[in-house]
N, C-alpha and C positions, 0 to 999 in steps of 0.2 A: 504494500500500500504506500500510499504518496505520503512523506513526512510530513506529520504536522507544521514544524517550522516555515515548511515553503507552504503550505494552504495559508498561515499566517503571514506571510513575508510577500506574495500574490495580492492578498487580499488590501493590504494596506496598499501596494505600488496602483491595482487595479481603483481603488478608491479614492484614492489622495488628486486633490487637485494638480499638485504637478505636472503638466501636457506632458512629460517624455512617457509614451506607451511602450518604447520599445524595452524599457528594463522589465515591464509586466511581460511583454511576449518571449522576451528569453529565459522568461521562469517559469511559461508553458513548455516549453521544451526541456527541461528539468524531467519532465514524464517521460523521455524517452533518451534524455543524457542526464543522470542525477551530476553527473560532477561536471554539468556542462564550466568554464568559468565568462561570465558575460563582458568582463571588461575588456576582453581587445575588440569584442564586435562590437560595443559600446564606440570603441578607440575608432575601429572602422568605419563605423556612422560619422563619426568627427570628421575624420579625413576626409570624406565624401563631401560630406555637407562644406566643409570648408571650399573645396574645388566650386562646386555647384556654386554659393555665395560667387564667388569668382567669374564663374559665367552668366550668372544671373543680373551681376552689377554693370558688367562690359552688354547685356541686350539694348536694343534702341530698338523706339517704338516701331510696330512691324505697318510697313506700307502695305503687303499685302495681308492685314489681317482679316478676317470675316468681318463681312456689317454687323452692325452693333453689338460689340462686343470692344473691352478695354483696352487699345492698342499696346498699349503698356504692358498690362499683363501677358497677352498672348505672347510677346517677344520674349517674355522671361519666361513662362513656361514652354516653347518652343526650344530655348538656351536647354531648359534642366532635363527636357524630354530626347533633348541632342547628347545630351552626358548624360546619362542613365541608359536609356536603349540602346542607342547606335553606337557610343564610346562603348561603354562598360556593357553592354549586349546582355541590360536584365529583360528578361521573355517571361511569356504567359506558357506554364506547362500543360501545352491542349496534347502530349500524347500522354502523359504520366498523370493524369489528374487528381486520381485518387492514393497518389504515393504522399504518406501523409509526410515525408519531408517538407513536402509544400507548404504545410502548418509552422512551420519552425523557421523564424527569422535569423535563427544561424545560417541553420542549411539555404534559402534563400540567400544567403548574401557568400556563402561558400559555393552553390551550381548557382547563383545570378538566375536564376529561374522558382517558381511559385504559383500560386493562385490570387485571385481579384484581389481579397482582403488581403494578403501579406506582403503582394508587391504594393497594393496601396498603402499600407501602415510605410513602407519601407519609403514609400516617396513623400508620405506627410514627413516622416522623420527627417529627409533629405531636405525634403523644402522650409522646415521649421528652421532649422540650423542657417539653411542661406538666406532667412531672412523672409522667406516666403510666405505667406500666410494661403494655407492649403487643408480642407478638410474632408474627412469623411463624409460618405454619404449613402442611409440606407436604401439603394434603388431595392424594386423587389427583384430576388435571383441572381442579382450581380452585384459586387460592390462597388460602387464609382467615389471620385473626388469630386469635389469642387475649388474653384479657387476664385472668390469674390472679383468682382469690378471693383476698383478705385470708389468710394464716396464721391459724390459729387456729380458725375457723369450722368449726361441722360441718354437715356434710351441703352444704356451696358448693359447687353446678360452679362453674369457669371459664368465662368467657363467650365464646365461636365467633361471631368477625363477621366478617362477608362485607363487606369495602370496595366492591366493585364493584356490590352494588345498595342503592345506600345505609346501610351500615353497619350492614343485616340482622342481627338473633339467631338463630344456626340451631342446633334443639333436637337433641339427639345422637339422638332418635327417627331425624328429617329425617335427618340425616348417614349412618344405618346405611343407609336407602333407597337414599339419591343412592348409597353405594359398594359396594351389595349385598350388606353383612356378612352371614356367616353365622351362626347360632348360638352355635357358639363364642366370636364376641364381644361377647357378650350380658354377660362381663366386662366391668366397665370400662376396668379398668386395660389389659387385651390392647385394646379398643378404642382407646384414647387413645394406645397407644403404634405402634398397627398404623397407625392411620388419620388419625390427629392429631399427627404429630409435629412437635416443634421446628424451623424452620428457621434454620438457621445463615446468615452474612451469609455466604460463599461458595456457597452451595446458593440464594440467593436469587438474587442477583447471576449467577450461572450456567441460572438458570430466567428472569431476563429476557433473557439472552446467547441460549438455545435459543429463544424464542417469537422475537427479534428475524432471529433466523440463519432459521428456518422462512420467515418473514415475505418477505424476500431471496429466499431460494430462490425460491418460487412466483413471487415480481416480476420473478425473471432477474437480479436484480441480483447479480451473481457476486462483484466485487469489493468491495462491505460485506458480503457474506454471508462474505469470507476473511476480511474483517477482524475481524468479530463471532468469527469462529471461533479468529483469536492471541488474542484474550482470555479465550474460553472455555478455550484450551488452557495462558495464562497460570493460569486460579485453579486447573484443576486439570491438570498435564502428565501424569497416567496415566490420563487420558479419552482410550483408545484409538481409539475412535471420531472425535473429535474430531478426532485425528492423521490419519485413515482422510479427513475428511471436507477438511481443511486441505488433505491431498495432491489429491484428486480436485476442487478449484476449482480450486489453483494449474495444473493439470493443464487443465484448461477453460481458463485465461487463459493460456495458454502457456507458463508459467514451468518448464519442465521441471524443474530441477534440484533447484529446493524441490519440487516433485510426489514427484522421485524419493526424495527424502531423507526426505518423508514418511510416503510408501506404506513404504519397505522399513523403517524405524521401526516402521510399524503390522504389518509382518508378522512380526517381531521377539519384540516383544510379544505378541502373538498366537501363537507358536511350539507355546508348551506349556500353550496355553490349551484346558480342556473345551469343544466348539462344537459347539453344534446344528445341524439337517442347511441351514437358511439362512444360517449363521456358516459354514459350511464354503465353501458357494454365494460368499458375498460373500470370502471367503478367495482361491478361487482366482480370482475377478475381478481380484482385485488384483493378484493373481502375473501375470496376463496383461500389467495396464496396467504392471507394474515392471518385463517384458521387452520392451516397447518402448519405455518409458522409456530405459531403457540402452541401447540403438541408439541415438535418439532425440540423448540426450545426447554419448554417443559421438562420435555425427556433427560436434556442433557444436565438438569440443575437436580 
């Protein structure tokens, strides 16, 4: 099992106002390197980020930028999308997708290759250092950035970039398609906040924790999949699911008593919750695995 010290030592980096996320994602990788040490890739973010400042500061506004959008910005993330992909040649792993190295901003930054979320963490982190102001953002099924228009400007989008295929501009035309807006939000403001929002460092952190937890599953790897899953249940403890899903691994690897303490938590919780006719389904499953649980346990005390 995953030591308590790093569920505690996650939990704070994952919570703490602090913006560097990336000390939180190379303590997700502690699941699969316990002695990972994080300070030279810490040290590598530096150095990157320093270079990138560098070409960031030498961009001038782009003549041929897209209509309305920030001329300013586009040159500069144009600069950091020219050192990041095409220098240093970091790529979207569309053959290897589900090799959960992908998850681990180590190993991303050691094969320069990843998935949406970690190449995007890895460019907020770069763009944070050079001075850039660059955020996450929950699209549904993909994860994208953004990087704000200058204050003051009329008529600037904010520019939508895709980290995962090279640091793409994707026009909100495109975006309405991919998520099959309907009409109604032909708004912008309803579009941007329906379909574009903010991702916060525990909503990030916790979408690498689920693509990493899925990853396990499918591979059988039962115990990083519990382990991914105390972290996920560290950022956020009333992801009832989470509790639902902690109990039925521990449950799998034998450990009854955490199983039990799990499930009947998740059933708890669930008490006087609204459920639909497959929330009701997986409800009484549980109730089934918590009464032989308690045999179970029983037996052993």
């Amino acid at each position: 099992m995953i030591k308590e010290h790093l569920v505690h030592a996650f939990t704070h980096a994952a919570l703490s106002p602090d913006p560097d996320i990336a000390v939180a994602a190379l303590m997700i990788a502690r699941v699969e390197y316990p002695r990972l040490d994080a300070g030279p890739y810490l040290d590598r973010l530096d150095a990157i980020g320093r270079e990138a400042k560098r070409r960031i500061a030498a961009a001038t506004a782009a003549i041929d930028a897209p209509p309305d959008v920030d001329a300013e910005r586009y040159a500069q993330v144009m600069a950091l999308n020219d050192y990041l992909f095409d220098e240093m040649r970091f790529v979207g792993n569309e053959e290897q997708y589900e090799d959960p190295r992908n998850s681990f901003l180590n190993e991303v930054l050691d094969r320069r290759t990843g998935i949406p979320i970690t190449l995007a963490l890895l460019y907020m982190e770069v763009a944070r250092r050079a001075g850039l102001h660059v955020e996450g953002v929950n699209f549904p099924g993909h994860f994208l950035l953004r990087c704000p228009a200058r204050r003051g400007l009329r008529y600037a989008e904010d520019l939508i970039i895709d980290a995962f295929h090279g640091g793409a501009l994707l026009s909100r035309e495109l975006l309405r398609h991919q998520a099959g807006a309907s009409e109604d939000e032909e708004d912008p403001a309803l579009f941007e906040s329906r379909l574009l929002p903010h991702a916060t460092k525990p909503q990030i952190l916790s979408r690498m924790l689920l693509n990493l937890k899925r990853v396990y599953v499918r591979m059988l790897s039962f115990p990083q999949a519990r382990d991914v899953t105390e972290l996920l249940v560290a950022v956020d403890p009333f992801a009832v699911n989470e509790l639902r899903d902690r109990g039925l691994l521990a449950y799998h690897l034998k450990d009854f008593s955490a199983a039990l303490r799990d499930l009947q938590a998740f059933l708890q919780l669930t008490s006087t919750a609204r459920l639909d006719c497959d929330e009701r389904t997986d409800r009484a499953q549980i109730w089934e695995h918590v009464k032989t649980l308690r045999k179970r346990v029983a037996s052993l005390n």
